[in-house]
C-alpha positions in Angstrom: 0.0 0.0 0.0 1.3 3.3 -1.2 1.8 5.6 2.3 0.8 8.9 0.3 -2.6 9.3 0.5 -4.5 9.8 -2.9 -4.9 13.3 -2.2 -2.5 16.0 -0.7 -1.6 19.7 -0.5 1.2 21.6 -1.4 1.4 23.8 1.5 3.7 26.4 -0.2 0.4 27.1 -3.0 -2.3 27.1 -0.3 -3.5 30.6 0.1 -5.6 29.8 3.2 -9.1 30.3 1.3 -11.0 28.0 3.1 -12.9 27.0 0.2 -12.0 22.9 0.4 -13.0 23.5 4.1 -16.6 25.3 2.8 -17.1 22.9 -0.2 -16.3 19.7 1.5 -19.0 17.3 2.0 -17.6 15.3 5.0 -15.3 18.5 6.6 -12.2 15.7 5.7 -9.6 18.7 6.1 -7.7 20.4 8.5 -6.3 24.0 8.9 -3.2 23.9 10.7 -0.6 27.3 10.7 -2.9 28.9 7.8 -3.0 26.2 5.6 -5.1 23.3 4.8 -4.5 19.2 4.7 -6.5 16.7 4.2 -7.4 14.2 7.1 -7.3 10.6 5.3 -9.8 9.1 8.2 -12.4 11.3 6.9 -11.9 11.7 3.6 -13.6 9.7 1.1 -11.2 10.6 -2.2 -14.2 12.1 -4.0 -12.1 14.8 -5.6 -14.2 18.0 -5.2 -11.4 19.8 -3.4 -8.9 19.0 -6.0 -11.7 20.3 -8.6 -12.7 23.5 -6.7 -8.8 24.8 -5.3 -8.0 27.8 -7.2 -4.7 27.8 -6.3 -4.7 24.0 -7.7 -2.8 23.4 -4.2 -5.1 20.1 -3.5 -2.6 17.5 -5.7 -3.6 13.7 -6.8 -1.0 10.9 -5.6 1.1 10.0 -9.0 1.6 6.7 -9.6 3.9 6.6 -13.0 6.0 5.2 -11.6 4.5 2.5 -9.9 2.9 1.2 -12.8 6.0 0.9 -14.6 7.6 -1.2 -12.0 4.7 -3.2 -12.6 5.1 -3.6 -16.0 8.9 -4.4 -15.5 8.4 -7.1 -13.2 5.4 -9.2 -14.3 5.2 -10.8 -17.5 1.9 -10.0 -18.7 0.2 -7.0 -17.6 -3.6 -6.0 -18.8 -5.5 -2.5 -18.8 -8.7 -2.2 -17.4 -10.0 1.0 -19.1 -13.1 2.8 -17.9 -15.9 2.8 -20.0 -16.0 6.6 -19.3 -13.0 7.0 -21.5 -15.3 7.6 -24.5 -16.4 10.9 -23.7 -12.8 11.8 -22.5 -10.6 11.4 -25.3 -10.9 12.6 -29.1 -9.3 9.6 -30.4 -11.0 5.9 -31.3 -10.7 2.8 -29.5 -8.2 0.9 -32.3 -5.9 4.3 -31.5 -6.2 4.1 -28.0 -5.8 0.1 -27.9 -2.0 0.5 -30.5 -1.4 3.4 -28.1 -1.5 1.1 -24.1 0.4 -1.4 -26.4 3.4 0.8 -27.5 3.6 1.6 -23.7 4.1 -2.7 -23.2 0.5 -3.8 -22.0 -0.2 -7.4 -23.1 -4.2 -6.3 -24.1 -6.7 -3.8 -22.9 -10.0 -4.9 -21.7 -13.3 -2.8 -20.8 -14.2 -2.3 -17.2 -17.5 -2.7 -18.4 -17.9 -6.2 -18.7 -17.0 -6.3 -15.0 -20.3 -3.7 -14.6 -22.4 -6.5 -16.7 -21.2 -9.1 -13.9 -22.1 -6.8 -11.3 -26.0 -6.0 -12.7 -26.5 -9.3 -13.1 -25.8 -10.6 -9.7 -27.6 -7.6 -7.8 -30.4 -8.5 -10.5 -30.4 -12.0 -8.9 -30.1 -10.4 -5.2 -33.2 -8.0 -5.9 -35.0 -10.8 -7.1 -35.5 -11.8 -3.4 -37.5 -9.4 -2.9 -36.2 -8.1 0.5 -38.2 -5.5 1.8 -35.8 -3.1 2.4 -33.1 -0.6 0.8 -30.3 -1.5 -0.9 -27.2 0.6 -2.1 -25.1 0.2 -5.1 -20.9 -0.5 -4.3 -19.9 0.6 -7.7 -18.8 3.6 -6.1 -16.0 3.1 -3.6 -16.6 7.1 -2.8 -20.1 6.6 -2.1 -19.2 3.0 -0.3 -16.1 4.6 2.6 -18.9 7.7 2.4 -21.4 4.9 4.0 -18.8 3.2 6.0 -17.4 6.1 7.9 -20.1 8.8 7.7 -22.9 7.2 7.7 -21.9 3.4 9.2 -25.5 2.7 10.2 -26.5 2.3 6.7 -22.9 -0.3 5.7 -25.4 -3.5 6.0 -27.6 -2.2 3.3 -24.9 -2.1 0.8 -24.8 -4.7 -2.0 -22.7 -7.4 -0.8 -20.4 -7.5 -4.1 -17.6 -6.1 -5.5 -17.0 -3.2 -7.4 -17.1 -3.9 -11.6 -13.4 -2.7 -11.6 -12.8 -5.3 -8.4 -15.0 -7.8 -10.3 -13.5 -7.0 -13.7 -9.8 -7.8 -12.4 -11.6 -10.9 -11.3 -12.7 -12.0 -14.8 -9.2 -11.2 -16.4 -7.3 -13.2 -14.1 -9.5 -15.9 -14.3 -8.9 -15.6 -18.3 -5.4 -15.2 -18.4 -4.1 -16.6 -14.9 -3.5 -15.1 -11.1 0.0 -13.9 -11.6 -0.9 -11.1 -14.2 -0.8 -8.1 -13.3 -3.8 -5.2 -13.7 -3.7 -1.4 -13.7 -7.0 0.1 -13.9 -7.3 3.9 -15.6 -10.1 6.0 -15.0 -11.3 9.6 -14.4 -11.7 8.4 -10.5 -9.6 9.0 -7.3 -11.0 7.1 -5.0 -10.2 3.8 -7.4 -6.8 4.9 -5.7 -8.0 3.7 -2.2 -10.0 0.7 -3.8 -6.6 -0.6 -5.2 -4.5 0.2 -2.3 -7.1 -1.9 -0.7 -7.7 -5.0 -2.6 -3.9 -5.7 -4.2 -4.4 -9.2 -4.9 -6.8 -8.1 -7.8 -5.8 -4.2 -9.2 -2.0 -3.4 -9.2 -2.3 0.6 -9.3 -5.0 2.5 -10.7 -4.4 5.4 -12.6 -6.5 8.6 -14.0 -6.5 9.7 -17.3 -4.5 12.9 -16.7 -1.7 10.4 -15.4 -2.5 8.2 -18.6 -2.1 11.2 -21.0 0.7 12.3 -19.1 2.6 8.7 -19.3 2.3 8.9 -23.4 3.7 12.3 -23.2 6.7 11.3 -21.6 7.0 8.5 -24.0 6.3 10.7 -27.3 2.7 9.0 -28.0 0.1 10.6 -29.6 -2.8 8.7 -29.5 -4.5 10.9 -32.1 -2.0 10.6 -34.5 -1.1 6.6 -34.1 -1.8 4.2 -36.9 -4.2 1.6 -35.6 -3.0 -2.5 -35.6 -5.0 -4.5 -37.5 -6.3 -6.7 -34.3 -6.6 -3.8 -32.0 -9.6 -5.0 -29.8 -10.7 -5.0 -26.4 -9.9 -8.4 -24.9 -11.0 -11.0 -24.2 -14.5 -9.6 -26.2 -16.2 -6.5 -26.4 -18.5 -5.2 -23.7 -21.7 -3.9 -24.0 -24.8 -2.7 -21.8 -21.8 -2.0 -18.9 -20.9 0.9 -20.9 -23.9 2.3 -19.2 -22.4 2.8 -16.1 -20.5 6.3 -15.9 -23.9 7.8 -16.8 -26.4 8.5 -13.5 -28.4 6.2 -13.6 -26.6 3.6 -15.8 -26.7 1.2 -13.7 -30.4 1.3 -13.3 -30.6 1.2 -16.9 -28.3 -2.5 -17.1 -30.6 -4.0 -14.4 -33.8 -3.0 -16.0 -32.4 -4.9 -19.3 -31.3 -7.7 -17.1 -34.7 -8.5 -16.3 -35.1 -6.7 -13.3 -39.1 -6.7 -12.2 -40.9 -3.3 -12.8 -41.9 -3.7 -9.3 -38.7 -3.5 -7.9 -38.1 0.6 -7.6 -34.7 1.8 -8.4 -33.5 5.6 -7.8 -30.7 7.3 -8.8 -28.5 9.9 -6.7 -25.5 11.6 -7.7 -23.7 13.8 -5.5 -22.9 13.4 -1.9 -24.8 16.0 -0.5 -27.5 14.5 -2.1 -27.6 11.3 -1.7 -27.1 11.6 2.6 -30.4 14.5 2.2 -31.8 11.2 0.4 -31.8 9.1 3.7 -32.3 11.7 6.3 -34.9 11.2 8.5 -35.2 7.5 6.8 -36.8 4.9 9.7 -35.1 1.9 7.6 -37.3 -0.7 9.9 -40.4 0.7 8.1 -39.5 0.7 4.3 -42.4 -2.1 3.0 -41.0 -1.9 -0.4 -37.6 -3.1 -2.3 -35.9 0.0 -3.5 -32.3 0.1 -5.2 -30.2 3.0 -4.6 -27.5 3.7 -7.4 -25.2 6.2 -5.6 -22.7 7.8 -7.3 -20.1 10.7 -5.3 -19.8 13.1 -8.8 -23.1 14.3 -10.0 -23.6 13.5 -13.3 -22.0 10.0 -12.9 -18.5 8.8 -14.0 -18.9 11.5 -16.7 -17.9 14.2 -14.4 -15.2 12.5 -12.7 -12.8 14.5 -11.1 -9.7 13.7 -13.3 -11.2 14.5 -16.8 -9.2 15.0 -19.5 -11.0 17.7 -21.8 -13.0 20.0 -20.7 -15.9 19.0 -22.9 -19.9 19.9 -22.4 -21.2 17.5 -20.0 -23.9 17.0 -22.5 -21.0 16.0 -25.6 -19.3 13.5 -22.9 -22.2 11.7 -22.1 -23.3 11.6 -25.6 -19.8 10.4 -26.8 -20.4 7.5 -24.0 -23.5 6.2 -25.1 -23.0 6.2 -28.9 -20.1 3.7 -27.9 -22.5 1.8 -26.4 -22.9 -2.1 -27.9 -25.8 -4.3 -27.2 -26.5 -7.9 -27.3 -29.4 -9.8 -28.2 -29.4 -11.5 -24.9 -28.3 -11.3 -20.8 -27.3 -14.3 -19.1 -28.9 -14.8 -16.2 -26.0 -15.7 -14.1 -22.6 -13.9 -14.0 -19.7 -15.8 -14.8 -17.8 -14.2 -11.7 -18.7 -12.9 -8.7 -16.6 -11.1 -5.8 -18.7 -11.6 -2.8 -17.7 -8.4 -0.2 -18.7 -7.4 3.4 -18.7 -3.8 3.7 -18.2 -3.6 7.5 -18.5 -0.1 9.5 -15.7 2.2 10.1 -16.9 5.3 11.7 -14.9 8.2 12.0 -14.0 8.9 16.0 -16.6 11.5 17.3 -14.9 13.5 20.5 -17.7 14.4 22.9 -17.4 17.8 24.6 -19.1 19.6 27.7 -21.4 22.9 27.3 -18.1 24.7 29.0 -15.4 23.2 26.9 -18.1 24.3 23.4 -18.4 28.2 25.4 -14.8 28.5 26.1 -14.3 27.7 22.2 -16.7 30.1 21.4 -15.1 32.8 23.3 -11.9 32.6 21.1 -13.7 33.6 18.3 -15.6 36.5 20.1 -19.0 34.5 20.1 -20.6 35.7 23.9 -24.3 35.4 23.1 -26.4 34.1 20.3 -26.4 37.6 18.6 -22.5 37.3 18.5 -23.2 33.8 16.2 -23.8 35.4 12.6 -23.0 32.0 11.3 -21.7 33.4 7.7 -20.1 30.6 6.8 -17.1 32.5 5.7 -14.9 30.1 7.8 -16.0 27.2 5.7 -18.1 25.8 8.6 -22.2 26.2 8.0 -22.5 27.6 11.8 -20.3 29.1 14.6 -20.7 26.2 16.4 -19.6 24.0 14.0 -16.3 25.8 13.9 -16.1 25.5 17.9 -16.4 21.9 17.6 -13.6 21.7 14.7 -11.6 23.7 17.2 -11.7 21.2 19.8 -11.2 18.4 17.6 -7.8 20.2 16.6 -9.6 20.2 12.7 -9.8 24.1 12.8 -8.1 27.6 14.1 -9.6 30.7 15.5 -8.3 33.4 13.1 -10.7 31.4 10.4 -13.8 33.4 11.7 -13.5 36.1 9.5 -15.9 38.4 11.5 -13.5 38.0 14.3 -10.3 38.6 13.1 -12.2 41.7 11.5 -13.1 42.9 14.9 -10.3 42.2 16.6 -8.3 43.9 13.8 -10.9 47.4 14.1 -9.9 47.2 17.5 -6.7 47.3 17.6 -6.4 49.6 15.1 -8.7 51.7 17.1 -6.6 51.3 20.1 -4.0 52.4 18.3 -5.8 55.5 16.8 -6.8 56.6 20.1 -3.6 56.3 21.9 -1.2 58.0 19.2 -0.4 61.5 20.4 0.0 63.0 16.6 -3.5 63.6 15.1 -4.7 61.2 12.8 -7.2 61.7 10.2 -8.9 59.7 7.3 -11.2 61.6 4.5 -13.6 60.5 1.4 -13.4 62.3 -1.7 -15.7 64.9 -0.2 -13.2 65.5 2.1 -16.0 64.0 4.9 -14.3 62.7 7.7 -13.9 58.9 7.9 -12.2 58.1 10.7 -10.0 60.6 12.7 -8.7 60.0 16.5 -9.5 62.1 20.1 -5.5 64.0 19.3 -7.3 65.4 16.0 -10.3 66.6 17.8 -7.9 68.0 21.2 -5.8 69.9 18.6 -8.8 71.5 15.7 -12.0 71.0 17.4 -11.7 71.0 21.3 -15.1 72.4 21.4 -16.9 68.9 19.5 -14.7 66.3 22.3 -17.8 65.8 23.8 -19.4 64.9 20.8 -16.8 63.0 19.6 -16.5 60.9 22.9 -20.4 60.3 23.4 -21.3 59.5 19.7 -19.5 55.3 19.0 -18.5 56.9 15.4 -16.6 59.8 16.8 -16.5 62.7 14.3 -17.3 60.2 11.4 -19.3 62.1 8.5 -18.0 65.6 9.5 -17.0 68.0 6.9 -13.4 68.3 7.2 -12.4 71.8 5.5 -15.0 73.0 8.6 -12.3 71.9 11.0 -8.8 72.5 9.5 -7.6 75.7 7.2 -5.5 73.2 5.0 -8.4 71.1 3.3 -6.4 72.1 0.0 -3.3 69.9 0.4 -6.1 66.1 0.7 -7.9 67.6 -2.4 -3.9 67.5 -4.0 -3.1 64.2 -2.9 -6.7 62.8 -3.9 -6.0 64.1 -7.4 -2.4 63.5 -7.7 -2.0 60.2 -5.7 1.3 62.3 -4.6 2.1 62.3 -0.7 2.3 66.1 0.9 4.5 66.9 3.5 4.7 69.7 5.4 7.3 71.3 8.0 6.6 73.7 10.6 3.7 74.7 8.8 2.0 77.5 10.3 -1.8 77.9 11.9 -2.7 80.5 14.1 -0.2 81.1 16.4 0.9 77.0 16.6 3.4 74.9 13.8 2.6 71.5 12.5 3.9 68.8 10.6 1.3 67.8 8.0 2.2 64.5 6.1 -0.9 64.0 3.3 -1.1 60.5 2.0 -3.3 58.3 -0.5 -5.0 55.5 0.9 -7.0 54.4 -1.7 -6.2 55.8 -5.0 -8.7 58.8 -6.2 -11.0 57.3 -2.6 -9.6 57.8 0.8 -6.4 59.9 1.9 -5.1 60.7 5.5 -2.9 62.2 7.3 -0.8 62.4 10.1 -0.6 66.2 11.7 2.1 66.8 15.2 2.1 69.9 17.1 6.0 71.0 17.2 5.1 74.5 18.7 6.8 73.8 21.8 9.7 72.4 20.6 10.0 75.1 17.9 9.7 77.0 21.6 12.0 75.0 23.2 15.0 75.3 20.0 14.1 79.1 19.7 15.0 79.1 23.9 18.4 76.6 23.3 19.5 78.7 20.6 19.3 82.0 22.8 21.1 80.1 25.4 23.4 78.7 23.4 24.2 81.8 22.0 24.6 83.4 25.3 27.1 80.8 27.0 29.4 81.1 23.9 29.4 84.7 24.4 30.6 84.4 27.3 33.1 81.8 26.8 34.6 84.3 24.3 34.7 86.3 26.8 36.3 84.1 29.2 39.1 83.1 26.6 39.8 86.5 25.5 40.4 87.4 28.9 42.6 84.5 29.7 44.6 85.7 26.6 44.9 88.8 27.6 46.2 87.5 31.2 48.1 85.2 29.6 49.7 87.8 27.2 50.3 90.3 30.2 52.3 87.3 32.6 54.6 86.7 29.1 55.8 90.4 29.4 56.1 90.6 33.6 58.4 87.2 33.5 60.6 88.6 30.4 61.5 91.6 31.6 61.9 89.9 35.3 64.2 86.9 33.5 66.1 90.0 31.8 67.0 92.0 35.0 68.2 88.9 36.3 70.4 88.3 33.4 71.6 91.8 33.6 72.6 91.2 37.5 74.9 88.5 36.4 77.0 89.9 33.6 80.7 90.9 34.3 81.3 94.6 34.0 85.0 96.0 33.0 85.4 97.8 36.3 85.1 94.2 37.9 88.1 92.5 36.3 90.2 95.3 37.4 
């Protein structure tokens, strides 16, 4: 069994969205530091997420390379094509047959004539007549769906095989046990069904990883000369090729001589086919009713791995004008893979009213008016998200409302405790947003205004409060930031800084009061000034002393000089 579950995310691409979270039927994924993974005991390899990620950060397991091992190592290896292939591809069945061939297959054969195997069989089971509902396995989506989702309803599933399961079956009772089988399809969830059961398929593989594989080996399907025997082995299929349509199935049982009596509905979609059975007392159904359930609406036709984007209406149509018939249905299968589809419910962690309030409280939710239950965290109610919380599935900055309130607020907080003004206008030049420094410094007379209304001086005209409404009508037009130094109002200097915030929409600006320290430099200066003065002062004067003790000693050092020279009147 490959360790890499079928689908993964590439954490680097994930742009924290939430939409895999929102769309996802069984809530199989995870948020953990911003981004999202998906949690393989949940998930049920449907697809959607890979099919809904714009970022395309939800990747399918590739297994290339495991199919070539396979290929390498056992002698004879057989393809087991989906019948949906038909309304995938723009190239014939002889083409596509040459094509698996050049890449070393020993034969291609239709999943299909597992699907006959499979209508006949439930045919035979409905026959009985139970009194009860009973749900198709075809789908291995729909089937771990049941098994872990919905594990009350796992005895009502048709105790057989898949037709790919059932189709390996067939082939390896043709051809021997030791050959080996890689199913293709549009279908993940075939991923799980192989890594599951790998004493019948090999590896399955989707188209995309099909198309890819003749890539890499210079293939063109399109443009390959058919063999002369390229055919489906060991024979053709025919009424199976029903199958990837909704309601296919239905159709195969209703030509295998399935009594009009016996109902049979078809549901496509997860979310519809659990709506189907809610409410649904199963101990009081008095009729026989067979459930085809299919995880993609639409069928196998919308599979999440498609190849072209076709119309849905073109695929479907491509299917069925491949469709063979045959003058006659056996009324017995010629294999059948009997299978218990035992429960496997996902753990459910039970938690008190305190431990669900305390949850609540990290995402601001205090009362049932704080629960706005948007959705926008990808959870239908706030409650829902508290839950995920607890389970470890979910974090709190999801909530988008509360991360928006907690970010006003701080931002607010901020506002209020700046000391430079702060101010926010529209193209009108009506106040926005401006802070309690804005108001101290233009408009002490509206404070109380300001301080009793919860929107503050919002909607204000702001030329009415300030003399320089000109310099936000400049940056509105210009997108060009003003600044402004010691600019004078009154009898008090500011320093205006004018900026866009949204171009041609919303412009601000920051505005300090430097009177005082205008004050205060005018004041150092004066000082500074004075002491210099002074010290001139002071050194001139120690010059001068300094010049006065330079004559004092010379003329003292000279007398002295003058004492000790010998006069003529001496040597005598």
């Amino acid at each position: 069994m490959n360790n890499l579950y079928p689908i993964y995310t590439l954490k680097n691409e994930c742009v924290d969205c939430y939409k895999c979270v929102r769309q996802c039927t069984v809530k199989a994924i995870r948020i953990e530091n911003g981004h999202a993974s998906v949690i393989p005991e949940k998930c049920i390899a449907c697809g959607h997420c890979v099919t809904i990620c714009p970022s395309k950060a939800k990747c399918v397991r590739n297994d290339l390379n495991k199919a070539r091992a396979i290929l390498t190592a056992k002698k004879e290896v057989y393809v087991s094509i989906a019948p949906s292939w038909a309304g995938f591809f723009n190239f014939n069945e002889e083409q596509l047959i040459t094509a698996l061939k050049k890449l070393g297959f020993a034969g291609v054969s239709e999943t299909a004539l597992g699907a006959q195997e499979v209508s006949i069989e439930v045919k035979n089971l409905l026959m009985k007549r139970e009194k009860q509902i009973h749900i198709s396995s075809a789908c291995p989506a729909v089937v771990d769906f049941i098994r872990i989702h919905m594990p009350e309803y796992a005895k009502y599933i048709t105790p057989v095989a898949s037709p790919a399961l059932t189709h390996a079956k067939l082939l390896k009772k043709i051809y021997g046990e030791d050959i080996g089988i890689i199913f293709i399809g549009p279908c993940i969830a075939k991923k799980n069904e192989s890594d599951s059961n790998p004493e019948l398929i090999d590896v399955s593989m989707t188209f995309i990883e099909l198309m890819e594989w003749f890539e890499a080996e210079g293939i063109n399907p399109e443009e390959t000369e058919p063999e002369k025997q390229a055919r489906f082995v060991p024979y053709d299929a025919y009424e199976g090729a029903y199958y990837p349509i909704e309601g296919g199935m239905n159709k195969t049982l209703r030509l295998s001589g399935t009594e009009k009596d016996i109902q049979l509905v078809s549901v496509s979609g997860i979310a519809a086919f659990r709506e189907s059975l809610r409410n649904l007392d199963t101990e009081k159904v008095d009729r026989t009713i067979f459930i085809e359930a299919l995880a993609c609406e639409g069928g196998c036709a919308n599979g999440p791995c498609k190849v072209l984007k076709k119309p849905g209406v073109l695929t479907m149509s491509d299917i069925m004008r491949n469709i063979k018939f045959r003058p006659e249905i056996p009324q017995q299968p010629q294999v059948v893979v009997p299978k218990e589809y035992k429960e496997h419910p996902v753990e459910k962690f039970i938690h008190t009213p305190e431990e669900i309030m305390e949850a609540m409280a990290s995402i601001g939710k205090h009362s049932p008016e704080d629960e706005l239950n948007c959705g926008g965290c990808g959870y239908d109610t706030c409650r829902q998200l508290a839950e995920a919380l607890l389970n470890g599935d979910a974090e709190p900055s999801m909530c988008t409302s509360y991360m928006r309130k907690l970010a006003i607020r701080k931002a607010s907080a901020m506002l209020r405790c700046m000391p430079s003004a702060i101010v926010m206008a529209d193209t009108n030049l009506n106040i926005i947003e401006a802070n309690e420094a804005f108001v101290r410094m233009f408009a002490p007379e509206l404070l109380e205004i300001f301080n009793s209304r919860p929107e503050g001086l919002a909607g204000g005209a702001l030329e009415r409060i300030i003399p320089f409404g000109d310099f936000f009508k400049r940056t509105l037009s210009s997108g060009k930031d003003i600044h402004k130094e010691r600019y004078a109002v009154g009898n008090n200097l500011y320093d205006i800084t004018v900026f866009e915030i949204e171009r041609n929409k919303i412009v601000g600006a920051v505005i300090t009061d430097v009177t005082k320290t205008e004050m205060k430099r005018d004041q150092i200066a004066k000082k500074a000034h004075e002491v210099i003065e002074k010290n001139i002062a002071t050194v001139q004067n120690i010059a001068c002393l300094l010049g006065e003790h330079m004559v004092d000693t010379e003329l003292l050092l000279s007398q002295i000089a003058e004492g000790y020279e010998e006069k003529p009147e001496d040597k005598d």
